[in-house]
matplotlib code that plots the C-alpha trace (Angstrom):
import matplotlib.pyplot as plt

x = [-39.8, -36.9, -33.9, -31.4, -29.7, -30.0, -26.3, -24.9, -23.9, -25.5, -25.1, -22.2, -21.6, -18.1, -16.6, -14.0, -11.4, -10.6, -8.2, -5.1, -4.4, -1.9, 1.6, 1.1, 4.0, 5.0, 5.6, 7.9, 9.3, 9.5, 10.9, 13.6, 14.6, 15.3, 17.4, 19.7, 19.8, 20.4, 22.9, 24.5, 25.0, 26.4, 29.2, 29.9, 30.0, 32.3, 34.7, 34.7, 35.3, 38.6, 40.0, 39.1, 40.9, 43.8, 44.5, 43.5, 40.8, 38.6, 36.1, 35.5, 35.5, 31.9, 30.9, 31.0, 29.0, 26.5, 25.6, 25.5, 23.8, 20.9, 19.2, 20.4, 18.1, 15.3, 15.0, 15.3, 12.3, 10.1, 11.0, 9.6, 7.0, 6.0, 6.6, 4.3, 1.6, 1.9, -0.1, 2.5, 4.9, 2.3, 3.4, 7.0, 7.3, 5.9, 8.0, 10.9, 9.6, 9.8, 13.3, 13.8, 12.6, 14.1, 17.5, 16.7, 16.3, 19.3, 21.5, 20.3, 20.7, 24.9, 25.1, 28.3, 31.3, 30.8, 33.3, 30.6, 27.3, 26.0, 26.9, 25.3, 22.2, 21.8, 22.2, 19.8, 17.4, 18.0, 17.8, 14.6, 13.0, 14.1, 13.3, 9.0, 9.3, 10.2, 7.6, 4.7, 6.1, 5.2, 2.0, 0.8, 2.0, -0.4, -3.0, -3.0, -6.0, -4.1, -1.9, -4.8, -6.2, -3.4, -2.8, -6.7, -6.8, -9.4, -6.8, -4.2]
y = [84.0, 81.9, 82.2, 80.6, 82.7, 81.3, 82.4, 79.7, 76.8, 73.6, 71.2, 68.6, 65.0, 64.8, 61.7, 61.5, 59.3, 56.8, 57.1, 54.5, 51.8, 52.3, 49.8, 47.4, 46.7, 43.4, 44.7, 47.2, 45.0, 42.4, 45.4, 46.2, 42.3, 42.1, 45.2, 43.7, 40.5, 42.3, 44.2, 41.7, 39.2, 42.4, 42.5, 39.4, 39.0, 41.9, 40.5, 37.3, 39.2, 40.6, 37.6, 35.5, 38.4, 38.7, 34.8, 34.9, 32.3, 32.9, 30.4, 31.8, 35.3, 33.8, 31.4, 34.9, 37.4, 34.4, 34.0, 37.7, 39.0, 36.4, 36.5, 39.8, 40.9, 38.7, 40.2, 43.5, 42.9, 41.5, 44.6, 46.7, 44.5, 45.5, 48.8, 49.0, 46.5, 43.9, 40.4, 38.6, 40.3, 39.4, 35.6, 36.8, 37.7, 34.7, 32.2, 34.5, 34.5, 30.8, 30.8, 32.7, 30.3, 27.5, 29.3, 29.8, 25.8, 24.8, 27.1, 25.7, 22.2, 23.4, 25.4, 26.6, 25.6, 26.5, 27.0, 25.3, 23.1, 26.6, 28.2, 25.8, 25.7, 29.8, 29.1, 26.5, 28.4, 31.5, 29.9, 28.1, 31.3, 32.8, 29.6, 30.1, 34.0, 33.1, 29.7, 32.8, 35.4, 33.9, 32.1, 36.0, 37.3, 34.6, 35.0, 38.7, 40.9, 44.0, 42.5, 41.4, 44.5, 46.2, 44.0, 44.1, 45.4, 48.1, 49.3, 50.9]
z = [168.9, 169.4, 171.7, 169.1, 166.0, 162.8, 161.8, 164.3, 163.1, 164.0, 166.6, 165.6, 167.3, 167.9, 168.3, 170.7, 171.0, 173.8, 175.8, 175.0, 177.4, 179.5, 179.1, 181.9, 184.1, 183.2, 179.3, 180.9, 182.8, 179.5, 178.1, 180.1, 180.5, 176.9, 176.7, 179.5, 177.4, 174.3, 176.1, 177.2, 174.1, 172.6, 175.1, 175.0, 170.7, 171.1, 173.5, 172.3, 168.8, 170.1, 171.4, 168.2, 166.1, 168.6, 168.6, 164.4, 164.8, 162.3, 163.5, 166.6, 165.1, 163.0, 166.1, 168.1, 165.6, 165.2, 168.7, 169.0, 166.3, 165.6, 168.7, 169.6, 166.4, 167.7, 170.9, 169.5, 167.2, 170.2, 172.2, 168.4, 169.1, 172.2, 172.1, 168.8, 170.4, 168.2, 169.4, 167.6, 170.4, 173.2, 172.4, 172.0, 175.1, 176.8, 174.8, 176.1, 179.7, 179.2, 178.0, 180.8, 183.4, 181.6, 181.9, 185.8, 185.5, 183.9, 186.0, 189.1, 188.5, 187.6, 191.0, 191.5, 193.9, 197.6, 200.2, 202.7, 203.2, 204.6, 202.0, 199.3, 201.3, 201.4, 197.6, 197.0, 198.6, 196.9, 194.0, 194.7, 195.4, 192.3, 190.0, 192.1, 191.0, 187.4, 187.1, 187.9, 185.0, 182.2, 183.8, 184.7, 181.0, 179.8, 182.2, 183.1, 182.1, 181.9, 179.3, 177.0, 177.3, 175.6, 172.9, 171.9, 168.4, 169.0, 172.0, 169.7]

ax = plt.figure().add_subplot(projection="3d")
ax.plot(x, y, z, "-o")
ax.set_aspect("equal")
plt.show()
């Protein structure tokens, strides 16, 4: 005789799904980079916007828009990108992290004024520390294990 009732149903394989990958920290912190940008470009097309309507330069008024808009868009479609795992966005945000850095580059060859040689050396070396920190971001977007394991396609 046997122990199991032939009214119950049969034994099913259920397939269940992996768990997603969790967002690494660097594509939040990617993330939240290019929503300062973004934030920022926006504030400045609109106040650079009022002044070119206030002084009726109509030049400056499309110069302004321009520079805001375009890349104001771009960024906002990397951080879509991201945020929807898209490998396109995966090189995205390592040609921004090199934008980035070269940003960091170009502002500290134009230092600004100091008061003092003390001063200007506190500064320099500030900005020297800043310029190593930025040189390793987009060498550990690149390079980091975390982040190709979220982009994988089979990760989504």
């Amino acid at each position: 005789m046997t122990s199991q009732s032939p009214y119950a149903p049969p034994k099913a394989n259920v397939l269940r799904p992996e768990p997603r990958v969790k967002r690494p920290v660097l594509i939040w912190f990617t993330q939240a980079l290019l929503l300062f940008v973004i934030t920022l470009l926006v504030f400045w097309g609109i106040g650079q916007l009022r002044v070119g309507l206030v002084i009726g330069n109509s030049r400056l008024v499309a110069v302004a828009l321009g520079i805001a808009i375009v890349p104001s868009s771009i960024f906002l479609a990397l951080f879509i990108g991201l945020a929807r795992r898209r490998r396109w966005a995966q090189w995205g945000s390592i040609a921004f992290a090199v934008l980035l850095l070269m940003l960091g580059i170009w502002n500290a060859f134009h230092p600004p004024q100091y008061a003092s040689s003390a001063e200007a050396g506190g500064g320099a070396i500030g900005s020297l520390v800043v310029i190593a920190l930025m040189v390793l971001y987009p060498i550990r977007l690149y390079r980091s294990a975390s982040v190709r394991e979220f982009f994988r396609e089979d990760a989504k």
